[in-house]
C-alpha angles and dihedrals in degrees: 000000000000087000097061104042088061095057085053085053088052091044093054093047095060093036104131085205095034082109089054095080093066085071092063130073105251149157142171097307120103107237125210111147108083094107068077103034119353114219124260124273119222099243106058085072098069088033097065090040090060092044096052104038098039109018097036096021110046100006088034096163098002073077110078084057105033105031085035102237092145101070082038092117098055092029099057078038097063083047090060099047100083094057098055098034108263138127113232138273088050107091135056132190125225146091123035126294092255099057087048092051093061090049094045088054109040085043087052094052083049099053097043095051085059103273120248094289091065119097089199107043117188100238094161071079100092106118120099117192121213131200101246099208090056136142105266102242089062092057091041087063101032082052088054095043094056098054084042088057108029101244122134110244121244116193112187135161094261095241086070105046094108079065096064100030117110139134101290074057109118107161140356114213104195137160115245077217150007114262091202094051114020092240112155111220123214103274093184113027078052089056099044079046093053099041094047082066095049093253137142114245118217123189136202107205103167097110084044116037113097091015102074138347122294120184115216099162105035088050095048101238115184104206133356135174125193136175120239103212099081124057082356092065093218095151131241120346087346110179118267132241134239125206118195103184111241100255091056099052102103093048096037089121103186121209085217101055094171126177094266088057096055121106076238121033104171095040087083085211116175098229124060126241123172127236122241119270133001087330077085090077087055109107113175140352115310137251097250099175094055091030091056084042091056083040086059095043090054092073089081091078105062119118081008112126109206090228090056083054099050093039089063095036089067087037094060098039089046088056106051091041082059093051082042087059096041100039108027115086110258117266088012089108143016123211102230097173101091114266091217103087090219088064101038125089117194106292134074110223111193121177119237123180089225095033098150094048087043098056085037081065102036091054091049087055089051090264102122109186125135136240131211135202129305112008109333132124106197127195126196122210116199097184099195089068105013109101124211082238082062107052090041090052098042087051084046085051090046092060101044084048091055101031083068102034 
């Protein structure tokens, strides 16, 4: 034990975003839950105060113009870009993941089958594959689309979606990674897979954005949503984000073609016609207290590369499966997050036969973790404020924890 809580201290000592906690708003707990709810940063709290007491208090609707609250959802978007790998002016913030989702999906079948500028549109399309392992939410609405659209649903473990791609084949919706384990599934062999059968590729990047780098632009993705409350730190229930790859823009035809997504919004004009770009993905008026608070969060980020992140992510989660191995009793618990880094998000998921009452007992140790049905502890690392201490002492809290149930 003492060794290796010396190399934590080492480790801490030469780790290049080991300043960037003080920006968050910590104690004495060990936190490893934000792949559920990042912590707050500092910064959000004076943010919101401003928001609410100056721009909504003393300017209230002088605001959308002169605070800016209005291009919030590009804005913040365009913030956001970097992190995920995409140039800006293609993604915008608003709404929840699973409404964009639905309009990802349904916008990708549409395009696919040719999009309503198209005088020969490709109706044999009428197939949309679903990642099978999914989080629930993602099946609910593929399974909604489908009917919406009149496509036959598909569910597959995503390494076996070439399998089932063909020409009837519109859209993949698939996970950048599993929420349960922590695998990280092949963004971009997936996509040239996809796209070698004609198809629209849609990403989930909630368990990966803001954890390690992504690639939208440089793999081609067609279309990705992602929430902004996990390694993003948004806060709770902060709105989504939807990114329509640049060369579908003007075909991106959304099934939720609100007034902030009209070319005129304010022209309350009967008929709809889109704006230009990715604005186009906007439906109604935006959440401007949590959208300024993501705004704030944001801030973290700057001078963070996004490879320094995900360096020390492996690096994290490396080094308390390692304590798990030397401190926890043998056969108590069985890494289920792949060992291979090419294949492993941010989170160490180990399976444990009593896993609720376990991390019942961890949390009320300061360990917070989560646990999911039937049998996972899962253990979330946000590099930018989990310290090598912390992972070394929560393995050392695990097996005590085990060692007396």
């Amino acid at each position: 034990m003492a060794t290796l809580a010396a190399r934590a201290a080492k480790l801490d000592a030469a780790d290049e975003l080991g300043a960037k906690r003080e920006e968050f708003v910590l104690d004495d707990t060990i936190y490893l839950d934000g792949n559920s709810l990042g912590a707050l940063p500092k910064a959000v709290q004076a943010r919101v105060a401003e928001v609410v007491t100056h721009e909504w208090g003393t300017l209230r609707i002088r605001s959308w113009e002169e605070s800016g609250w209005w291009t919030a959802p590009e804005r913040i978007g365009n913030r956001i870009a970097p992190l995920v790998g995409a140039a800006e002016d293609q993604i915008v913030v608003g709404d929840s993941t699973s409404v964009n989702v639905f309009k990802a999906l349904v916008a990708a079948v549409r395009i696919a089958r040719g999009g309503t500028d198209d005088a020969h549109p490709d109706e044999g399309r009428d197939e949309i594959v679903v990642d099978a392992t999914t989080f629930p939410t993602d099946g609910y609405i593929a399974e909604s689309a489908a009917r919406m659209t009149g496509c036959r649903l598909i569910p597959v473990a995503p390494a076996d979606t070439p399998s089932v791609l063909g020409p009837r084949t519109a859209a993949v919706l698939l996970n950048h990674a599993d929420y349960r384990t922590g695998r990280l599934h092949d963004l971009p062999g997936l996509t040239a897979a996809g796209h070698a059968a004609g198809a629209l590729m849609v990403w989930d990047l909630c368990h990966t954005a803001g954890a390690l780098p992504v690639g939208l632009d440089a793999h081609g993705v067609d279309l990705a949503v992602g929430c902004t409350y996990k390694y993003l730190n948004g806060g709770p229930g902060s709105p989504a984000y939807l990114y329509v790859r640049k060369e579908h823009q003007a075909r991106f035809d959304s099934p939720l073609p609100g007034w902030n997504g009209h070319a005129q919004p304010f022209g309350m004009r009967p008929e709809f016609t889109p704006a230009e770009g990715a604005v186009r993905g906007r439906v109604g008026t935006p959440d401007i207290l949590s959208m300024l608070a993501l705004e704030a969060a944001l801030g973290v980020w700057d001078g963070v590369s996004v490879e320094a992140v995900r360096a020390k992510s492996l690096a994290l989660t490396d080094f308390f499966l390692e304590c798990v191995e030397a401190y926890v009793p043998k056969g108590r618990v069985e890494p289920v997050t792949p060992a291979a880094h090419t294949e492993r998000g941010s989170q160490v998921a180990l399976r444990c036969a009593d896993a609720g009452e376990v991390m019942r007992r961890l949390i009320a140790q300061g360990v917070v973790g989560d646990f999911r049905e039937p049998d996972v502890l899962r253990f979330g690392f946000t590099p930018l404020y989990v310290s090598f201490a912390e992972a070394e002492r929560a393995a050392r809290v695990l097996a005590h924890t085990l060692a007396g149930a």
